[in-house]
C-alpha positions as MATLAB code, in Angstrom:
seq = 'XXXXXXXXXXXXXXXXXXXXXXXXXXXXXXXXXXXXXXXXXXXXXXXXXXXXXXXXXXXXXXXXXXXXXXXXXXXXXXXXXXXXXXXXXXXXXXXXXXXXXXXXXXXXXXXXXXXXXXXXXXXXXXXXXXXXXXXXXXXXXXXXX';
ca = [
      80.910  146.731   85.646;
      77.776  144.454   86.598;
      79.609  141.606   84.614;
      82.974  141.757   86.902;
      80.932  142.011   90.067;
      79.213  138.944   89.152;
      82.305  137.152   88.006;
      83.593  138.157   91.500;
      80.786  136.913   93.806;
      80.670  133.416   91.872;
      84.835  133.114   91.772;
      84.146  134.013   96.184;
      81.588  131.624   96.343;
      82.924  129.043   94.419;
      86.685  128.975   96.096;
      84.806  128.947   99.647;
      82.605  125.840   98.343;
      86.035  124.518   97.540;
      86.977  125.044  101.056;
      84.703  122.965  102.648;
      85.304  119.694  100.223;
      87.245  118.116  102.818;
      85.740  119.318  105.728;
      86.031  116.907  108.918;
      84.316  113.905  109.073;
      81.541  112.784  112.424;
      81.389  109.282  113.576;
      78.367  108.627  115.462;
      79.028  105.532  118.167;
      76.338  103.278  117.181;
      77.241  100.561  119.859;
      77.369  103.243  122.890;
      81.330  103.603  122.378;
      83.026  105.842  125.421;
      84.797  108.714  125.080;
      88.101  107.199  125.519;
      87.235  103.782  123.019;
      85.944  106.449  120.393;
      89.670  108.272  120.469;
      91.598  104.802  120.235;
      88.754  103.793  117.442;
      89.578  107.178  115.541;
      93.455  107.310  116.012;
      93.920  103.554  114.926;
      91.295  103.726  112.681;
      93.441  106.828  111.007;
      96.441  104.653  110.795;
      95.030  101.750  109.285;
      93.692  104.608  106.721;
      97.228  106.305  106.027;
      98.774  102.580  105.586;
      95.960  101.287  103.054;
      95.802  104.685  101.390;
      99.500  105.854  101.300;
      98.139  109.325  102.023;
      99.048  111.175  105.493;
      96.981  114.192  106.070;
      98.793  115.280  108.646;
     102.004  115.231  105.984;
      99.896  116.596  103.414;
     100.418  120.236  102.311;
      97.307  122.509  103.387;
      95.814  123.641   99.678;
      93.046  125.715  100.927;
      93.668  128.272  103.457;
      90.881  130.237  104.513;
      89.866  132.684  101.609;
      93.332  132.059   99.849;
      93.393  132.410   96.254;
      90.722  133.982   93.829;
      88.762  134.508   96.759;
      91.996  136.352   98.874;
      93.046  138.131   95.428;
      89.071  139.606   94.919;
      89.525  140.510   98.474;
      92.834  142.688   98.049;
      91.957  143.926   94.291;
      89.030  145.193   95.514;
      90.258  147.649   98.152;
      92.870  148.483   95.536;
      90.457  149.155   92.749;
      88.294  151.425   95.457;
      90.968  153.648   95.585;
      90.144  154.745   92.920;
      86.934  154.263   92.653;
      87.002  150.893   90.509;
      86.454  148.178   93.343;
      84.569  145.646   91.076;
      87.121  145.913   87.968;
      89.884  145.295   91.008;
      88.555  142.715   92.014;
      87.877  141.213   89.129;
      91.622  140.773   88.522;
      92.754  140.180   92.145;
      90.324  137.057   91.532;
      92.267  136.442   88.174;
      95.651  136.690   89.748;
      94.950  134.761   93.083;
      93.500  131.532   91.034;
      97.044  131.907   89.016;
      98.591  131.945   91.796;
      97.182  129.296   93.685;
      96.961  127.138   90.933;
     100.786  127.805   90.796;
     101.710  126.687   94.162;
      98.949  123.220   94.127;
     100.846  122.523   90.840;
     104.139  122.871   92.722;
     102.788  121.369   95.930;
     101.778  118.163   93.796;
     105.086  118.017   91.932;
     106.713  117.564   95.273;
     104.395  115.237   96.619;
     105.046  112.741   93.256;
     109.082  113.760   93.864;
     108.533  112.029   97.453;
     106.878  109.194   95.839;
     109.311  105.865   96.814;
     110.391  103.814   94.201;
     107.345  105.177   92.009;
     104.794  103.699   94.064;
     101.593  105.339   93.307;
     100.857  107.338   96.423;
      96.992  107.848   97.097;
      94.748  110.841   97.784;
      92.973  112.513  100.165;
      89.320  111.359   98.585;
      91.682  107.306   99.017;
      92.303  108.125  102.737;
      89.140  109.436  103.802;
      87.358  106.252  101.974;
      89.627  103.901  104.398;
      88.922  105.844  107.419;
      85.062  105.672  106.973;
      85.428  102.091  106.233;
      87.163  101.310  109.182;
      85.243  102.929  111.373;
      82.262  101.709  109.999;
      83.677   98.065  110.513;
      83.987   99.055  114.156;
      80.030  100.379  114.735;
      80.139  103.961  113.897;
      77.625  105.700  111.199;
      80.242  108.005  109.354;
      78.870  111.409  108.043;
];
């Protein structure tokens, strides 16, 4: 029983880690931007991204949501498993089943992303995109974090 509760804090800590890979990036105005030149910087700045990167994230499916997967299935397992007074064993296979699962519908999710792919043009990634953008608006006078 100790084993499964430890399997099911690291599978909970690990998918939330995952969560906050592509977390939202700060641009710092180095050259005393204004409010309104910082917007125009960031939303032509994220165009020139999409176009060099062939990656939209506001097309792209949302992967992680919240405590989705493992993390969701630990979640539901256990209050099924405390029922009856199992709550780490449940969890331990609502974890099991909810990183199936979600590896399931990424799989899927990615398989219609290459369908979508024109005329087999490699289309590029979120890590491509996010490279671009910090580029850019590091060519414009921003420290990007």
């Amino acid at each position: 029983m100790r084993a499964a509760t430890i399997l099911v804090l690291s599978t909970i800590l690990t998918l939330m880690a995952n969560a906050l890979v592509h977390a939202e990036m700060y641009a710092y105005p180095d050259k005393k931007q204004s409010a309104k030149q910082q917007q125009r910087d960031k939303r032509e700045c994220q165009a020139w991204a999409t176009r060099q990167s062939g990656f939209d994230p506001s097309k792209a499916p949302a992967t992680n949501r919240g405590l989705g997967g493992g993390a969701g299935g630990a979640a539901v397992g256990a209050a099924r498993g405390a029922v009856g007074g199992e709550a780490a064993e449940g969890a331990a296979r609502g974890a099991i089943r909810g990183r199936l699962l979600g590896a399931i519908r990424r799989r899927r999710e990615e398989r219609q992303e290459d369908s979508g792919a024109e005329g087999g043009t490699a289309r590029g990634t979120r890590d491509d995109y996010d490279r671009a953008y910090s580029a850019c608006l590091t060519g414009r006078g921003y420290t990007v974090k």
